[in-house]
ZARO-64156 format. One record per residue (C-alpha): x, y, z; residue in three letters. Coordinates in pm, whole numbers, plus 32768, in hexadecimal, padded with zeros to 4 digits. Each point is the difference from the previous one (the first is absolute). Layout:
XYZALA...
END
This chain:
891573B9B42FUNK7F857F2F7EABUNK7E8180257FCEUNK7F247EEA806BUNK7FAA7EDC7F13UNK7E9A80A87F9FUNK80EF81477FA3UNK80FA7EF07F1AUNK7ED77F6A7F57UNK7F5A814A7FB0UNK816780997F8AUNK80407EF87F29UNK7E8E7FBF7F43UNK803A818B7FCFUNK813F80067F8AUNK7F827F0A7F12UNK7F0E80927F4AUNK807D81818063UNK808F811B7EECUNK819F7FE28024UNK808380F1810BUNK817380838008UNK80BC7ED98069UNK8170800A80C2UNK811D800C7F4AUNK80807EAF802AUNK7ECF7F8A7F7EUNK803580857EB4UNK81467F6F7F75UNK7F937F357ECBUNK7F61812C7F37UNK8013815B7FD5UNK7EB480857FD1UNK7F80812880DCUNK7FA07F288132UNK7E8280E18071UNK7F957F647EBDUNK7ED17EEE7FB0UNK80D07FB07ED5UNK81167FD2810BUNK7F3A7F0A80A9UNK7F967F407EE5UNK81277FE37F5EUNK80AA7F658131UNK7EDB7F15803BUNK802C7F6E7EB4UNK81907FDD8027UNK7FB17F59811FUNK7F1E7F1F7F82UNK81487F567F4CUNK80FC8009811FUNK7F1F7FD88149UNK7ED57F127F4AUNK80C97F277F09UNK802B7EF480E8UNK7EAF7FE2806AUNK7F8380587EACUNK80807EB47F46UNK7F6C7F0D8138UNK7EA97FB97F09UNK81087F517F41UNK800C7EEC80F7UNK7F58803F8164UNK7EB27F547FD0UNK80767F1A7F31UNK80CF7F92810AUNK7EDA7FB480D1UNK7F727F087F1FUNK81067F747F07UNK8119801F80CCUNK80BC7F1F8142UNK7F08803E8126UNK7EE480117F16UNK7E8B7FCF805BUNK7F047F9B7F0AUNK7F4780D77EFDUNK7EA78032807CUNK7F2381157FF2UNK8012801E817CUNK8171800A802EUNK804280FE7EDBUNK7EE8810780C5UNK80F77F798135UNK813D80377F38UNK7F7E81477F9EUNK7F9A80948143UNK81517FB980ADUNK809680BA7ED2UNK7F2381148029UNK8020800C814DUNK81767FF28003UNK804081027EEFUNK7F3780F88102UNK806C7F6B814AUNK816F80057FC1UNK802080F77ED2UNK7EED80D58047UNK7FD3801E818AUNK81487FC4807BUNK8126808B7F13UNK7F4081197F3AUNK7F2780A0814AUNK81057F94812CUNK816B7F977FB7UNK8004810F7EF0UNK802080E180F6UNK813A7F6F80AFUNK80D380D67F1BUNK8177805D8067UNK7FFB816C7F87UNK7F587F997EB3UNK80B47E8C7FB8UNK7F227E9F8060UNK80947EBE7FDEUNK805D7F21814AUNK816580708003UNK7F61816B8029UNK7F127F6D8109UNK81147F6980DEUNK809F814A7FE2UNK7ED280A78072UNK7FE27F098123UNK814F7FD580B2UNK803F815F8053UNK7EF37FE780FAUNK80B08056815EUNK7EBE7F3A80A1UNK80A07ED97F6DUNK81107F378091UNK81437FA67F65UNK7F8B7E647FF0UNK7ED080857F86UNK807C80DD7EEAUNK81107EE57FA4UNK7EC37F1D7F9FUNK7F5081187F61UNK812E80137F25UNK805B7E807FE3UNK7E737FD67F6DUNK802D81397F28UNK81287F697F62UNK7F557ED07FBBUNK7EFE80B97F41UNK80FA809C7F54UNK80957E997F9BUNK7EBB7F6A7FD1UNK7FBD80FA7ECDUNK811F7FBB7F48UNK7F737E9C7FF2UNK7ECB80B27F5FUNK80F880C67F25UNK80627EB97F61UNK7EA57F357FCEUNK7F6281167F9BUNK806980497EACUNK801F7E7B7FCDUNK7E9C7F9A802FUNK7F69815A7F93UNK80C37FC77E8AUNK7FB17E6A8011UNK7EB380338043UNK7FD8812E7EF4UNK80CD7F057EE9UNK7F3F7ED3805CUNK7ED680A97F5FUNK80837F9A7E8FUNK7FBB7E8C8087UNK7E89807B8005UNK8019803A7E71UNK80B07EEC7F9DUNK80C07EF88072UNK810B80427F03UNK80BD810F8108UNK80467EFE8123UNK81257F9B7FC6UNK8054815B7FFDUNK7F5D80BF811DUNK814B7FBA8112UNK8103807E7EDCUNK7F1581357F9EUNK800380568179UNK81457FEE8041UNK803680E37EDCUNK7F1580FE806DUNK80B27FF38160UNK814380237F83UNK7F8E81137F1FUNK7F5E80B58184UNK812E7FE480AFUNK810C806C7EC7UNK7F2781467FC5UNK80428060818AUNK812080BD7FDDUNK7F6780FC7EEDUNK7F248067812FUNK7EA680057FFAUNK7FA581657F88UNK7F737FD97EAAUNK7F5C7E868040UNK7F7880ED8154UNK7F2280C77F3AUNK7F6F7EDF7F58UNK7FA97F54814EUNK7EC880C4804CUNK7F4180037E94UNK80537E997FD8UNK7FA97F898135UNK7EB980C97FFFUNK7FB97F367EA0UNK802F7EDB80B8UNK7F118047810EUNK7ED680757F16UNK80647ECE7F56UNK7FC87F368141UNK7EC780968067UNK7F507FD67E74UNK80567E97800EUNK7F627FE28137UNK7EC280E27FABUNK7FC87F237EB8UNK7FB27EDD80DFUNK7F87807D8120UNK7ED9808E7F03UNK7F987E947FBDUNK800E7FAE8178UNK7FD3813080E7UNK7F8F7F25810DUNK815F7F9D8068UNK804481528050UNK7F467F718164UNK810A7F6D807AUNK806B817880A1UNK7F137F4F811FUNK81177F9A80EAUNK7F057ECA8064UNK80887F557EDEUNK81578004806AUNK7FA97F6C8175UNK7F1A7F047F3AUNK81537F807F34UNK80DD7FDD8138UNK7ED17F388088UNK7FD77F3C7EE2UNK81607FA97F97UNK808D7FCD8162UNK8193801C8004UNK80027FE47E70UNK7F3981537FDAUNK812D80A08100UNK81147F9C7F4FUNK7F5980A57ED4UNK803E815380C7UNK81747FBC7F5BUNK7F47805E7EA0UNK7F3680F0805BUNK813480BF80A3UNK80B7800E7EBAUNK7EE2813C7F90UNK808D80C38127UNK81817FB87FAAUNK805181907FB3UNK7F53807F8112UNK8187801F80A9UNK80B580A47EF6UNK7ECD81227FEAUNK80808027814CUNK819280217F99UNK7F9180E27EDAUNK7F4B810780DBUNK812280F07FF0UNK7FF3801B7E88UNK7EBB806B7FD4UNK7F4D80488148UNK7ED57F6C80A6UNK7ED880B87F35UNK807A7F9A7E6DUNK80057EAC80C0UNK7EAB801D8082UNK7F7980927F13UNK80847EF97EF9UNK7F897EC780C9UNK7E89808C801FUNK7FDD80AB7ED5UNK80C37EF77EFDUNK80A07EBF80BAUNK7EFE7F6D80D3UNK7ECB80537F0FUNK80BE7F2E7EF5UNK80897EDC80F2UNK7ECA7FC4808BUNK7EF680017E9CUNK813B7F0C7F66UNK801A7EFB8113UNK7E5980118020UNK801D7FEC7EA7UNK80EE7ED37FFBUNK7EF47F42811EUNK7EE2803C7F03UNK80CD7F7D7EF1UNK80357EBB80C2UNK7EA47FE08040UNK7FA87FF37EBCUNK81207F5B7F79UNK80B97F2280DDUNK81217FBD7F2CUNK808781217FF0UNK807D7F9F8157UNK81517FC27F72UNK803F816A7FBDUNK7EDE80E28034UNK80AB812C7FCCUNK80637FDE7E7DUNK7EAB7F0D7FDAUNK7F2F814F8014UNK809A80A17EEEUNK7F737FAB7E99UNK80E77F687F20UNK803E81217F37UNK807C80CF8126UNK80F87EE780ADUNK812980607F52UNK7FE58160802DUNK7F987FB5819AUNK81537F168015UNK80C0813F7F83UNK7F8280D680E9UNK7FF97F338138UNK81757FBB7FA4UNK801C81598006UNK7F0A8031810DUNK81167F1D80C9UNK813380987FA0UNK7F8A812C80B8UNK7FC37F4A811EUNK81267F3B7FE6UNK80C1818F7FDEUNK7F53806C8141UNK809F7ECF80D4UNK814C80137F80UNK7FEE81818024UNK7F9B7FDE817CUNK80FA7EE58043UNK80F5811C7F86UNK7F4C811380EEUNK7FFC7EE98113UNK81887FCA7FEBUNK8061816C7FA5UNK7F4D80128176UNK807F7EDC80C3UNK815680657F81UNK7FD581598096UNK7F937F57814CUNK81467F50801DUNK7F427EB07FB1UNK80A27FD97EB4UNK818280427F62UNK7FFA81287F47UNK7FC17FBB7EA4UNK803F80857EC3UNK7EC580E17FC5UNK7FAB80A67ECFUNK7EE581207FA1UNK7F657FB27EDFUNK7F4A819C7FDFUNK808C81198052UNK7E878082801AUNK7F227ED78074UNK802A7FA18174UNK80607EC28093UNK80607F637E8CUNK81677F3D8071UNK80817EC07F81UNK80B07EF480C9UNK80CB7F3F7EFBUNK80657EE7811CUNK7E7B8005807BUNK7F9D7FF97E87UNK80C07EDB7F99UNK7FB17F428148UNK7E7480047FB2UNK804C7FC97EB1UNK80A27EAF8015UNK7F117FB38131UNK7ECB80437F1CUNK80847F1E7F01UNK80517F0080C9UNK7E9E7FFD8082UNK7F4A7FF97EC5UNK80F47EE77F9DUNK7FA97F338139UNK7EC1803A8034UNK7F8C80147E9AUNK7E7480748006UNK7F67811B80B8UNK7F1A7EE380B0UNK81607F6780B6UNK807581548018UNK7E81807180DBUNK80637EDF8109UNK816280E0803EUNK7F4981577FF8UNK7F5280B9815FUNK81067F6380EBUNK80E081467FFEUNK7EC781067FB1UNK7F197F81811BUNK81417FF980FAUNK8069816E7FC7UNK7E7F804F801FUNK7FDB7F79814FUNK816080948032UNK7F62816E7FA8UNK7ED37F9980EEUNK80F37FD68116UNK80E281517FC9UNK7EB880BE7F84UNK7F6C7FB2819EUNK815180B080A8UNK7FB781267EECUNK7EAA802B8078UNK803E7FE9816AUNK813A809D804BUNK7FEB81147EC2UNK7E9F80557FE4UNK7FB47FAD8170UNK7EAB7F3E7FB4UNK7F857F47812AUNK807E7E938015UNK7EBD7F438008UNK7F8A80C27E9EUNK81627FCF7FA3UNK80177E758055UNK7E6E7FF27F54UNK80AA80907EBDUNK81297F3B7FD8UNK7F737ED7806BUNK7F0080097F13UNK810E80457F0EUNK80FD7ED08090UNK7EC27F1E8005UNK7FD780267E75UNK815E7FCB7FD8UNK80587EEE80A0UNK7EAF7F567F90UNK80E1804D7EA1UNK81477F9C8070UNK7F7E7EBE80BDUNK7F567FB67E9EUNK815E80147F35UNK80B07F4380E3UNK7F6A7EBF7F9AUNK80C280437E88UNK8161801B8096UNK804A7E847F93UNK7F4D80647EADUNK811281287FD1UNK7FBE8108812CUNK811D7FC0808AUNK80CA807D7EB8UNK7F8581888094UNK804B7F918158UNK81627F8F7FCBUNK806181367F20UNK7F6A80D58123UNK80C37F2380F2UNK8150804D7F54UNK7FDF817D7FE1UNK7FA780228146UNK811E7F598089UNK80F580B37F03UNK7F21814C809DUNK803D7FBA8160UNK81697F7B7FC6UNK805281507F5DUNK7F5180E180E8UNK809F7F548131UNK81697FCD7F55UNK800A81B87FB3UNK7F947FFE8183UNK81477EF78086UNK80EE80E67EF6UNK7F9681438085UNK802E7F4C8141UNK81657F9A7FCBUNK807781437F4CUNK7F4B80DA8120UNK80D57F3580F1UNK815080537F45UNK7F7E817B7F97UNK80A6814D808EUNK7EF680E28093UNK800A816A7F63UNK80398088813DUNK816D7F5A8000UNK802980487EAFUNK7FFF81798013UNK80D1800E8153UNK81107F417F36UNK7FF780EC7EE0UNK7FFB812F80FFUNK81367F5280DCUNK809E7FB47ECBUNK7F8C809C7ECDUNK80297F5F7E9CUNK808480897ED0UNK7EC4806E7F3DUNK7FE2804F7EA1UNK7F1980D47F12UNK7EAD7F6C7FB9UNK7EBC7F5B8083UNK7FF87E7F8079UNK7EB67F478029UNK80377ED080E5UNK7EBD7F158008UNK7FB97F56812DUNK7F057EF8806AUNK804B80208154UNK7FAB81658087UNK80CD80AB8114UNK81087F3E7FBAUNK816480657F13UNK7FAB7F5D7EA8UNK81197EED7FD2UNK806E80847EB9UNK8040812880A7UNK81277F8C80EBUNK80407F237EE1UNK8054811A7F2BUNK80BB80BE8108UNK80C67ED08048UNK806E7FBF7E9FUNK7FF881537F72UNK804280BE8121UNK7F5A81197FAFUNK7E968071802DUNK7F41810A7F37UNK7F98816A8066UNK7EA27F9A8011UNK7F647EBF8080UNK7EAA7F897FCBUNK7F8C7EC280CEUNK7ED97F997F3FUNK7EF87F0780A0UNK7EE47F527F3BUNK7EE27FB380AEUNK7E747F497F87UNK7EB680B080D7UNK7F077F088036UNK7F4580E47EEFUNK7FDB7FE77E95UNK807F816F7FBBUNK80A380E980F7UNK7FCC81957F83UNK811F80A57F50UNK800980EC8173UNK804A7EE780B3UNK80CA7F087F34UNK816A80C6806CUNK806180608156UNK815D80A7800EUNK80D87FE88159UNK812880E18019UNK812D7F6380D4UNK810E80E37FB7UNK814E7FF07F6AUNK7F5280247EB4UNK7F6A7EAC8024UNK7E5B7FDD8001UNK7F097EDE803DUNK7F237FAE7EEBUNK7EE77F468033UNK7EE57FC47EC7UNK7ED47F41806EUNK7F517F6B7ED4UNK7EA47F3F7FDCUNK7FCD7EC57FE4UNK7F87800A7E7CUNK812E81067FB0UNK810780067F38UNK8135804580E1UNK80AF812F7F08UNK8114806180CEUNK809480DB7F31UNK7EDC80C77FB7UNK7FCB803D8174UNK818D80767FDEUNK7FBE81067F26UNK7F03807B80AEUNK8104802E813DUNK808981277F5BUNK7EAB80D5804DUNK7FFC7F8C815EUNK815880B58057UNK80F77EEA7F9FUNK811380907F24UNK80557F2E7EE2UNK7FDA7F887E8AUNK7F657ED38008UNK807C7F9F7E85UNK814F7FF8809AUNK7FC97F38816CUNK80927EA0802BUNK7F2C7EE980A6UNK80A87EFF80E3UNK7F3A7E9B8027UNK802F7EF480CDUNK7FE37EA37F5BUNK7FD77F1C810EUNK80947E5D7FE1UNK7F1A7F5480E6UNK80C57EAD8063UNK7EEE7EF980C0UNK80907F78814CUNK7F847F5980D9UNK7FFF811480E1UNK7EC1805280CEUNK7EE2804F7F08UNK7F517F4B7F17UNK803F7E817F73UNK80FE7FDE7F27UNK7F277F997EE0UNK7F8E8153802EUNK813680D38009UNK80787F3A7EB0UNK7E8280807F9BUNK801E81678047UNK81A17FEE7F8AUNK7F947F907EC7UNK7EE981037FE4UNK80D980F6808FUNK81117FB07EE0UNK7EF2802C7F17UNK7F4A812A806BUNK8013816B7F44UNK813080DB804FUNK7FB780F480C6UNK807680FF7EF3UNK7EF07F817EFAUNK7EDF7FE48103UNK802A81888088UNK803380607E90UNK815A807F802FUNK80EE80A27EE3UNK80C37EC07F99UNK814981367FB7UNK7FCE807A8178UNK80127EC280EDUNK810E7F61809CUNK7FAA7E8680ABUNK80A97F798134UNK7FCF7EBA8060UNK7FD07F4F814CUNK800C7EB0805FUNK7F007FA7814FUNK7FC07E93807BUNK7EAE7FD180AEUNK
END
C-alpha cells in the first residue's frame, strides 16, 4: 500500500533538498558517473534543467505579456498586474509545484512518467472492467495525440517569440523576423539526425545561464519596487476575478501559458529521475521564474509601455542583443526537448500497437532514449513552418497555444485518480478531494482556452483529432488482421501430429519463423514447406510481444517452450520504451540449451497485403486508412533489427 498524502508531501520536500542516494538502474541512463554521488545528483539536475525545464523556461518570453497586450487582454493597472501576478504565482505552485513535482511524480511505471506510461500503469487493474479500461485507454491516447499538437507550436512560438526581440532594438529587423525563424527551425529539425549527444551536454550549462539570466533581470527591478512582490497574497487574485468579471477569466488562457512544460517534466521522468527534477525546480527554476515575472509586474508599474514586450523592455540596451541570442538559444533547447519527446512518445505508441512500425534510429550508442524518427521529423518540420507562416507573430500564435497542454493535463488528472485508488489503494473520498482539486484547476484552464479556438485553438485540436483517429484506426485494424489470419491459422497442435503422421524431409540448420499470432503454425512456415518442401532440423517459432511496462529484466524478456521434433516456442517480451533486438536475444539462445550458430540461422517473415472490404469491421474509409499505413509501415525485418543476408520474406494477402 502507497503512503498517505502527508507521507508524499514529506517524501518529496525531502527528496528535494536531500544529499543524492543510490538511484535504480533505469534511472541512470543519460550519464555515467558513479550514481551514490552529490556530484551525481547535481550533474543530472543541471542536464535536466535543459531537457525537462526548457519549455517552461522560455514562457517569460511571452506569458504575461499575453495577459495585457495580447487577444483576451485586460487593462494595465496596478491592480490587475498584483492580480495577473498572483494567478501566476499561484499556478506555477498549484500545478507545477503541488500537483506534478509532490503527487503525479510518483505515478512512475518502473522509472518512466509520461501519460502513455500512466495508461499503462492504469489498465492492468483487474478491479477495472473491460468498458472501463477501453476509456482509460481511448483518453490516454488522446493525450498522447494532444502532445504532438504541443510538439509542433512549441518550437514555433518559443523561436518567434525569442526572434521578435530584435524588433525591440530596431525596427530595421521586421521584415525579417518570419524568414530568420524559419531558418533557425529548419536549422532544429536538419541537425536531428546527428543525434543529440554533443548539443546534450550543452543543454544544462546553457540553460542554467539562462535562468540566472532570468532571475537578475527580474531582481534589478524588483529592487526599485519590492512592494509588488505582495501580490504572493492570493486576495489579489480573487480581487481580479471580482473586478474584471468574465474578461479577468478568459485571461486564465495567459496565465496558463507559464505552466505549459509542466507535462513534458512528466514524460522526461525516466531520463533523469524524480530528485535532479526536484531538486532543479526548487533550487534553480522556480526561484528564477518567479523574481523575472515579479520583476516584469514592477517594470510595468513603473513603465507602462513596456507593455508591448516586457520581457526584452527590462534589459538595458547594451545587453538586448546578447539576451536575443540567448533566448534563441534558450528556445532551441526547448524546441529539442519537444521534438525529442514526440520521438519518445511515438517510439512508445508504436510499441503499443497504436502506431505502424517505423523506421527508428539511435542516435548514441551510450546515451539512453536518443532515437530519431526521420518520418516524425519531417512531419513537425513542415507543420512548424507552416505555422509560423500562417500565424506569423508569437501574439496569433498565444491564441492557438494551451488547447492541447491543458487537455492532456486534465487527461493525467483523470488516469492519475484510477492510479491512486486501484494501485496505491487510498480511500476514495481523499482520493476524489485530490483529483478534484486537481480537475477543478484544470478545467478552470481548459474552459479559459476554449474561448481562443476561433482565434487558432482549434489548429492543436484538429492535429490531435487526426492522430488519434490514424491511432485508433491502426490499433483496431492489427486487431481485425490478427482476427482474420487467426481464423485461417493451423494450431501447433495439428501441426506437429502432421509432421509425426507424415514426416518432412528436413535439412541441416536452424530456422527462425516469426509469428504474431502465438499457438498458432507461422504462415511462412507451411508456406515454405509447401513450396520448398522441405523443413530444417531445427525450428524456432519466435513470438514478439510489448508488457504494459517500460522495460522488462533481461531474466524475463525470453521464455523458451520445447515441443519436440526439434522445433521450440520462442517467446521475447519487450517493454514498452525498448528496442525490439531480436537477434541479440538469438544469440543469447545458445546459453539457454539451444544448439546453434546464430551467425548462420535464417529468419522467415511474413509480409502481410491487407486488402479493405467491406467485410465486417471498420468503415471503409478506414480500412483504405490502415491499408495505406499498413503499405507504408517498417518491414518487419528492419523494425526487429534483423541481418538483411539472413531473412527470407513471404507474403500474404488478407482482406478485412
Amino acid at each position: 500500500m502507497e503512503p498517505s498524502i502527508k507521507d508524499v508531501v514529506n517524501e518529496a520536500v525531502d527528496e528535494a533538498v536531500a544529499e543524492n542516494a543510490a538511484r535504480p538502474a533505469q534511472d541512470a541512463h543519460a550519464l555515467h558517473t558513479p550514481p551514490s554521488s552529490t556530484r551525481y545528483l547535481l550533474i543530472l539536475a543541471v542536464t535536466a534543467l535543459g531537457v525537462v525545464y526548457g519549455d517552461i523556461g522560455t514562457s517569460p518570453l511571452y506569458a504575461l505579456r499575453e495577459c495585457f497586450y495580447g487577444l483576451h487582454a485586460v487593462a494595465l493597472t496596478p491592480a490587475n498586474i498584483f492580480g495577473v501576478l498572483s494567478l501566476i504565482f499561484w499556478a506555477l505552485i498549484m500545478v507545477v509545484t503541488v500537483k506534478y513535482l509532490i503527487f503525479v511524480l510518483r505515478a512512475d511505471n518502473r522509472g518512466e512518467g509520461g501519460i502513455l506510461a500512466l495508461t499503462a500503469l492504469a489498465t492492468p487493474i483487474r478491479l477495472l472492467s473491460r468498458g472501463e479500461r477501453r476509456w482509460l485507454v481511448i483518453l490516454g491516447v488522446f493525450g498522447a495525440a494532444l502532445l504532438y499538437g504541443d510538439g509542433a507550436i512549441t518550437p514555433a512560438i518559443s523561436v518567434l517569440s525569442a526572434v521578435e526581440g530584435l524588433n525591440v532594438a530596431t525596427p530595421f529587423f521586421a521584415p525579417y523576423v518570419i524568414p530568420i525563424t524559419m531558418v533557425i527551425l529548419v536549422g532544429i529539425f536538419l541537425i536531428q539526425s546527428q543525434g543529440t549527444a554533443l548539443v546534450g551536454r550543452l543543454f544544462g550549462p546553457i540553460t542554467l545561464l539562462w535562468f540566472t539570466v532570468l532571475g537578475l533581470l527580474g531582481l534589478i527591478h524588483l529592487v526599485s519596487n519590492p512592494a509588488i512582490l505582495g501580490a504572493i497574497n492570493p486576495a489579489y487574485g480573487f480581487a481580479f476575478f471580482r473586478d474584471n468579471g468574465w474578461a479577468g477569466y478568459l485571461v486564465l488562457g495567459s496565465v496558463f501559458l507559464v505552466v505549459t512544460g509542466a507535462e513534458a517534466l512528466y514524460a522526461d521522468m525516466g531520463h533523469f529521475g524524480k530528485r535532479p527534477i526536484r531538486l532543479a525546480w526548487f533550487t534553480v527554476v522556480l526561484p528564477a521564474l518567479l523574481l523575472n515575472y515579479f520583476g516584469q509586474g514592477a517594470l510595468l508599474l513603473a513603465n507602462p509601455e513596456a507593455v508591448e514586450n516586457p520581457f526584452y523592455r527590462m534589459a538595458p540596451s547594451w545587453a538586448l542583443y546578447p539576451l536575443v541570442v540567448l533566448a534563441t538559444l534558450a528556445t532551441v533547447i526547448a524546441s529539442q526537448a519537444l521534438i525529442s519527446g514526440s520521438f519518445s512518445i511515438t517510439m512508445q505508441a508504436v510499441q503499443l500497437g497504436f502506431l505502424p512500425r517505423m523506421n527508428i534510429l539511435h542516435t548514441s550508442r551510450t546515451e539512453y532514449g536518443q532515437i530519431y524518427i526521420p518520418a516524425v521529423n519531417w512531419l513537425l518540420m513542415v507543420t512548424c513552418l507552416i505555422i509560423v507562416l500562417g500565424f506569423r507573430t508569437s501574439s496569433n500564435l498565444a491564441a492557438a497555444y494551451g488547447m492541447a497542454v491543458t487537455s492532456t493535463m486534465a487527461i493525467t488528472t483523470v488516469i492519475f485518480y484510477v492510479v491512486i485508488v486501484e494501485r496505491w489503494q487510498w480511500n476514495r473520498l481523499l482520493a476524489a478531494l485530490l483529483a478534484g482539486f486537481f480537475l477543478i484547476i484544470d478545467l478552470a484552464f481548459l474552459g479559459a482556452n476554449i474561448i481562443k479556438i476561433p482565434q487558432g485553438g482549434w489548429f492543436s485540436l484538429v492535429l490531435a483529432l487526426f492522430i488519434f483517429a490514424i491511432m485508433m484506426t491502426w490499433k483496431k485494424g492489427r486487431y481485425l488482421v490478427a482476427q482474420r489470419v487467426g481464423e485461417q491459422a493451423q494450431p501447433i497442435e495439428k501441426m506437429l501430429q502432421d509432421f509425426q503422421a507424415n514426416p518432412p524431409v528436413r535439412v541441416p540448420g536452424t530456422a527462425i519463423f516469426l509469428s504474431n499470432v502465438p499457438k498458432s503454425a507461422p504462415t511462412a512456415l507451411l508456406a515454405n514447406l509447401e513450396h520448398n518442401h522441405v523443413l530444417h532440423e531445427q525450428l524456432l517459432l519466435l513470438t514478439v510481444n510489448t508488457a504494459l511496462q517500460p522495460h522488462v529484466p533481461d531474466d524475463e524478456c525470453v521464455e523458451i517452450e520445447p515441443l519436440g521434433q526439434g522445433i521450440y516456442q520462442i517467446t521475447l517480451t519487450y517493454g514498452f520504451m525498448e528496442e525490439p533486438n531480436v537477434p541479440k536475444a538469438v544469440a543469447g539462445l545458445p546459453a539457454r540449451g539451444i544448439d546453434f550458430d546464430p551467425k548462420h540461422v535464417s529468419y522467415f517473415v511474413n509480409h502481410t497485403t491487407v486488402i479493405a472490404s467491406r467485410l465486417p469491421g471498420m468503415a471503409l474509409w478506414r480500412e483504405k486508412l490502415f491499408a495505406l499505413m499498413s503499405h507504408n509501415a517498417a518491414s518487419a525485418a528492419d523494425f526487429f533489427c534483423l541481418p538483411a543476408d539472413q531473412v527470407f520474406v513471404i507474403g500474404r494477402r488478407v482482406e478485412f
